[in-house]
C-alpha positions in Angstrom: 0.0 0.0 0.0 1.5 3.8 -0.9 2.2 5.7 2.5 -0.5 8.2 1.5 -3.4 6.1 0.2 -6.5 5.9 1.8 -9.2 3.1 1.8 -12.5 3.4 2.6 -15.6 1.5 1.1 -18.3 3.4 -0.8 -21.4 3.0 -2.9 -21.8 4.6 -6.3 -24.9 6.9 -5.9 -24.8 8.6 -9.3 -22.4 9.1 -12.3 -23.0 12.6 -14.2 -21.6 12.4 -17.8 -19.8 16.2 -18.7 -18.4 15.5 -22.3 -15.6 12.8 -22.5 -15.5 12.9 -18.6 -17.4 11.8 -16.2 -18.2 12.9 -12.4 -19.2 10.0 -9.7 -20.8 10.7 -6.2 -20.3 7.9 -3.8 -22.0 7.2 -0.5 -19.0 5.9 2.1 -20.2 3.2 4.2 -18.4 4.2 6.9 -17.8 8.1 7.2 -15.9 7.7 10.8 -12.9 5.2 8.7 -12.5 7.5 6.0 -12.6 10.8 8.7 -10.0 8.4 10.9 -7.7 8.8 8.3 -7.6 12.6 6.8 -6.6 15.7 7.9 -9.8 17.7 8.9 -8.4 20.3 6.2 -8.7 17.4 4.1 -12.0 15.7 5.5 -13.7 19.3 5.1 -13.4 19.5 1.3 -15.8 16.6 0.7 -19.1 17.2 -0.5 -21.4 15.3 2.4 -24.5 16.5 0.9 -27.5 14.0 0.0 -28.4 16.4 -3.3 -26.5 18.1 -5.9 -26.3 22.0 -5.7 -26.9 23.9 -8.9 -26.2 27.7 -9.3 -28.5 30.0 -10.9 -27.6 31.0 -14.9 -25.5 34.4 -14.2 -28.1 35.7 -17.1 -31.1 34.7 -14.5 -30.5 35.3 -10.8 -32.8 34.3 -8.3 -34.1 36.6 -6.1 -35.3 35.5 -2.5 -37.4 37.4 -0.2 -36.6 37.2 3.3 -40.0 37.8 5.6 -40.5 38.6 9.1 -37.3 39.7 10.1 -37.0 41.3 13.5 -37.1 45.2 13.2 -36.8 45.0 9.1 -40.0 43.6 7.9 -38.3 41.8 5.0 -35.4 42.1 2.1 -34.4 40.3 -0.7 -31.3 38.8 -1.6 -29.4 37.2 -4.2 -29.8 32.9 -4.2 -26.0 31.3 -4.3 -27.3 28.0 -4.7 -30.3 25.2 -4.5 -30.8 22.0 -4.2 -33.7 19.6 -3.5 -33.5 20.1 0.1 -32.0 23.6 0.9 -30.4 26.8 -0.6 -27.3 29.0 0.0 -28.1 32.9 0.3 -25.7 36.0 0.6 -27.2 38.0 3.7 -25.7 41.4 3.9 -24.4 42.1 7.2 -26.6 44.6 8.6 -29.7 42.0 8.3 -27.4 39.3 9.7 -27.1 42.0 12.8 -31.4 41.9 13.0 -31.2 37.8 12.8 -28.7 36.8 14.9 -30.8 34.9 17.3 -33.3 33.8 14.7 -32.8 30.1 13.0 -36.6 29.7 11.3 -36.7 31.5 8.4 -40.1 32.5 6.3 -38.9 33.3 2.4 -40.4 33.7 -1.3 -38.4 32.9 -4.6 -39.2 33.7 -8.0 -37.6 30.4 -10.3 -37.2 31.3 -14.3 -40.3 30.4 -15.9 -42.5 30.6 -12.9 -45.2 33.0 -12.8 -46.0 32.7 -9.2 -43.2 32.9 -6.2 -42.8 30.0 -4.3 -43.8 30.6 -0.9 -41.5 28.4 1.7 -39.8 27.9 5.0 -36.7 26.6 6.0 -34.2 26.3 8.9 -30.8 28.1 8.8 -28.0 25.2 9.5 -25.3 27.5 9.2 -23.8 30.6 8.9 -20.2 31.9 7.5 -18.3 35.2 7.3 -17.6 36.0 3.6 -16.4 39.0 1.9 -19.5 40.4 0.3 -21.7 39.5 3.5 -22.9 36.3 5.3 -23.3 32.9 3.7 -26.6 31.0 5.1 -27.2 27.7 4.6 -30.4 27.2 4.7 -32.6 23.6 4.9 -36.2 23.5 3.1 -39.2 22.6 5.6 -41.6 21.5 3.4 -45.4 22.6 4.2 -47.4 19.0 4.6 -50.5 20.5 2.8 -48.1 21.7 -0.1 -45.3 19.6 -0.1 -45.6 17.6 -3.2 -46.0 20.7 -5.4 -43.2 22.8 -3.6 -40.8 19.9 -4.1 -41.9 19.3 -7.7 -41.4 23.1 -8.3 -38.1 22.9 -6.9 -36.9 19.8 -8.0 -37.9 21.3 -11.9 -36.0 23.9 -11.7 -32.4 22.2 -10.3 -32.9 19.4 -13.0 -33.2 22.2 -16.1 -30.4 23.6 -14.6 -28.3 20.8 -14.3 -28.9 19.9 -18.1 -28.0 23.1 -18.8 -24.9 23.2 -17.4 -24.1 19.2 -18.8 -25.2 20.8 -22.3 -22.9 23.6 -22.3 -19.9 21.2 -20.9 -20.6 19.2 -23.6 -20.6 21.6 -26.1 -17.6 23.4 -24.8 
């Protein structure tokens, strides 16, 4: 075995096809072996995420709406990222001042192609300090009357994306 190897068992969960090259996700069957033998510097750059991220087309950003927040009302804000299960917003600092304490958030988006925003709720998992302002992580909480249509709305939207980015990496 080479000195720097590691060995850890995995599942393949899904193979993604960019051009001549192709991208695999694996599940590890045991995260604690492969954590027992990486750096955390290391450990930190994998991707433990159940569903794949897509970024909005810089021609189309997604807007998000922010409600209730204390002593604001609400704001909107620029979407990073979405997924199946959660998003990634920019907060600007000032409104991460009014939220510091809060970690339910109310919120509106307007997807490309939608006429109606998609009301939703969702539960902030994380926050980081970033340059241009505060990176939230935020997990969707579905509403059980409307879950089937906000997840179908949602999941629409991240699977055009994603062809459009595999189109353009193929064509590129």
């Amino acid at each position: 075995m080479i000195e720097d190897s590691v060995q850890a068992s995995a599942i393949v969960v899904n193979r993604t096809e960019l051009g001549v090259s192709r991208r695999y996700g694996f599940r590890f069957t045991d995260y604690s072996q492969l954590e027992s033998q990486l750096s955390q510097e290391i450990f930190r750059l994998f991707n433990r995420r159940g569903s794949h991220r897509v970024v909005p087309h810089a021609d189309a950003p997604v807007q998000v709406t922010l409600e209730g927040i204390p002593n604001g009302g609400a704001t909107r804000v620029n979407l990073i990222d979405v997924s199946a299960t959660g998003m990634a917003l920019r907060i600007p600092a000032t409104v991460e001042s009014a939220m510091v304490e809060t970690s339910n958030v109310k919120f509106s988006l307007l997807l490309p192609g939608r006429q109606d925003p998609l009301k939703l709720e969702g539960i902030i998992r994380n926050r980081r300090l970033e340059e241009l302002g505060i990176h939230y992580n935020v997990e969707f909480t579905l509403d059980p009357d409307n879950a089937q249509h906000q997840q179908s709305v949602i999941n629409d939207y991240v699977l055009k994306r994603q062809l459009e980015i595999w189109l353009r990496a193929k064509a590129a």
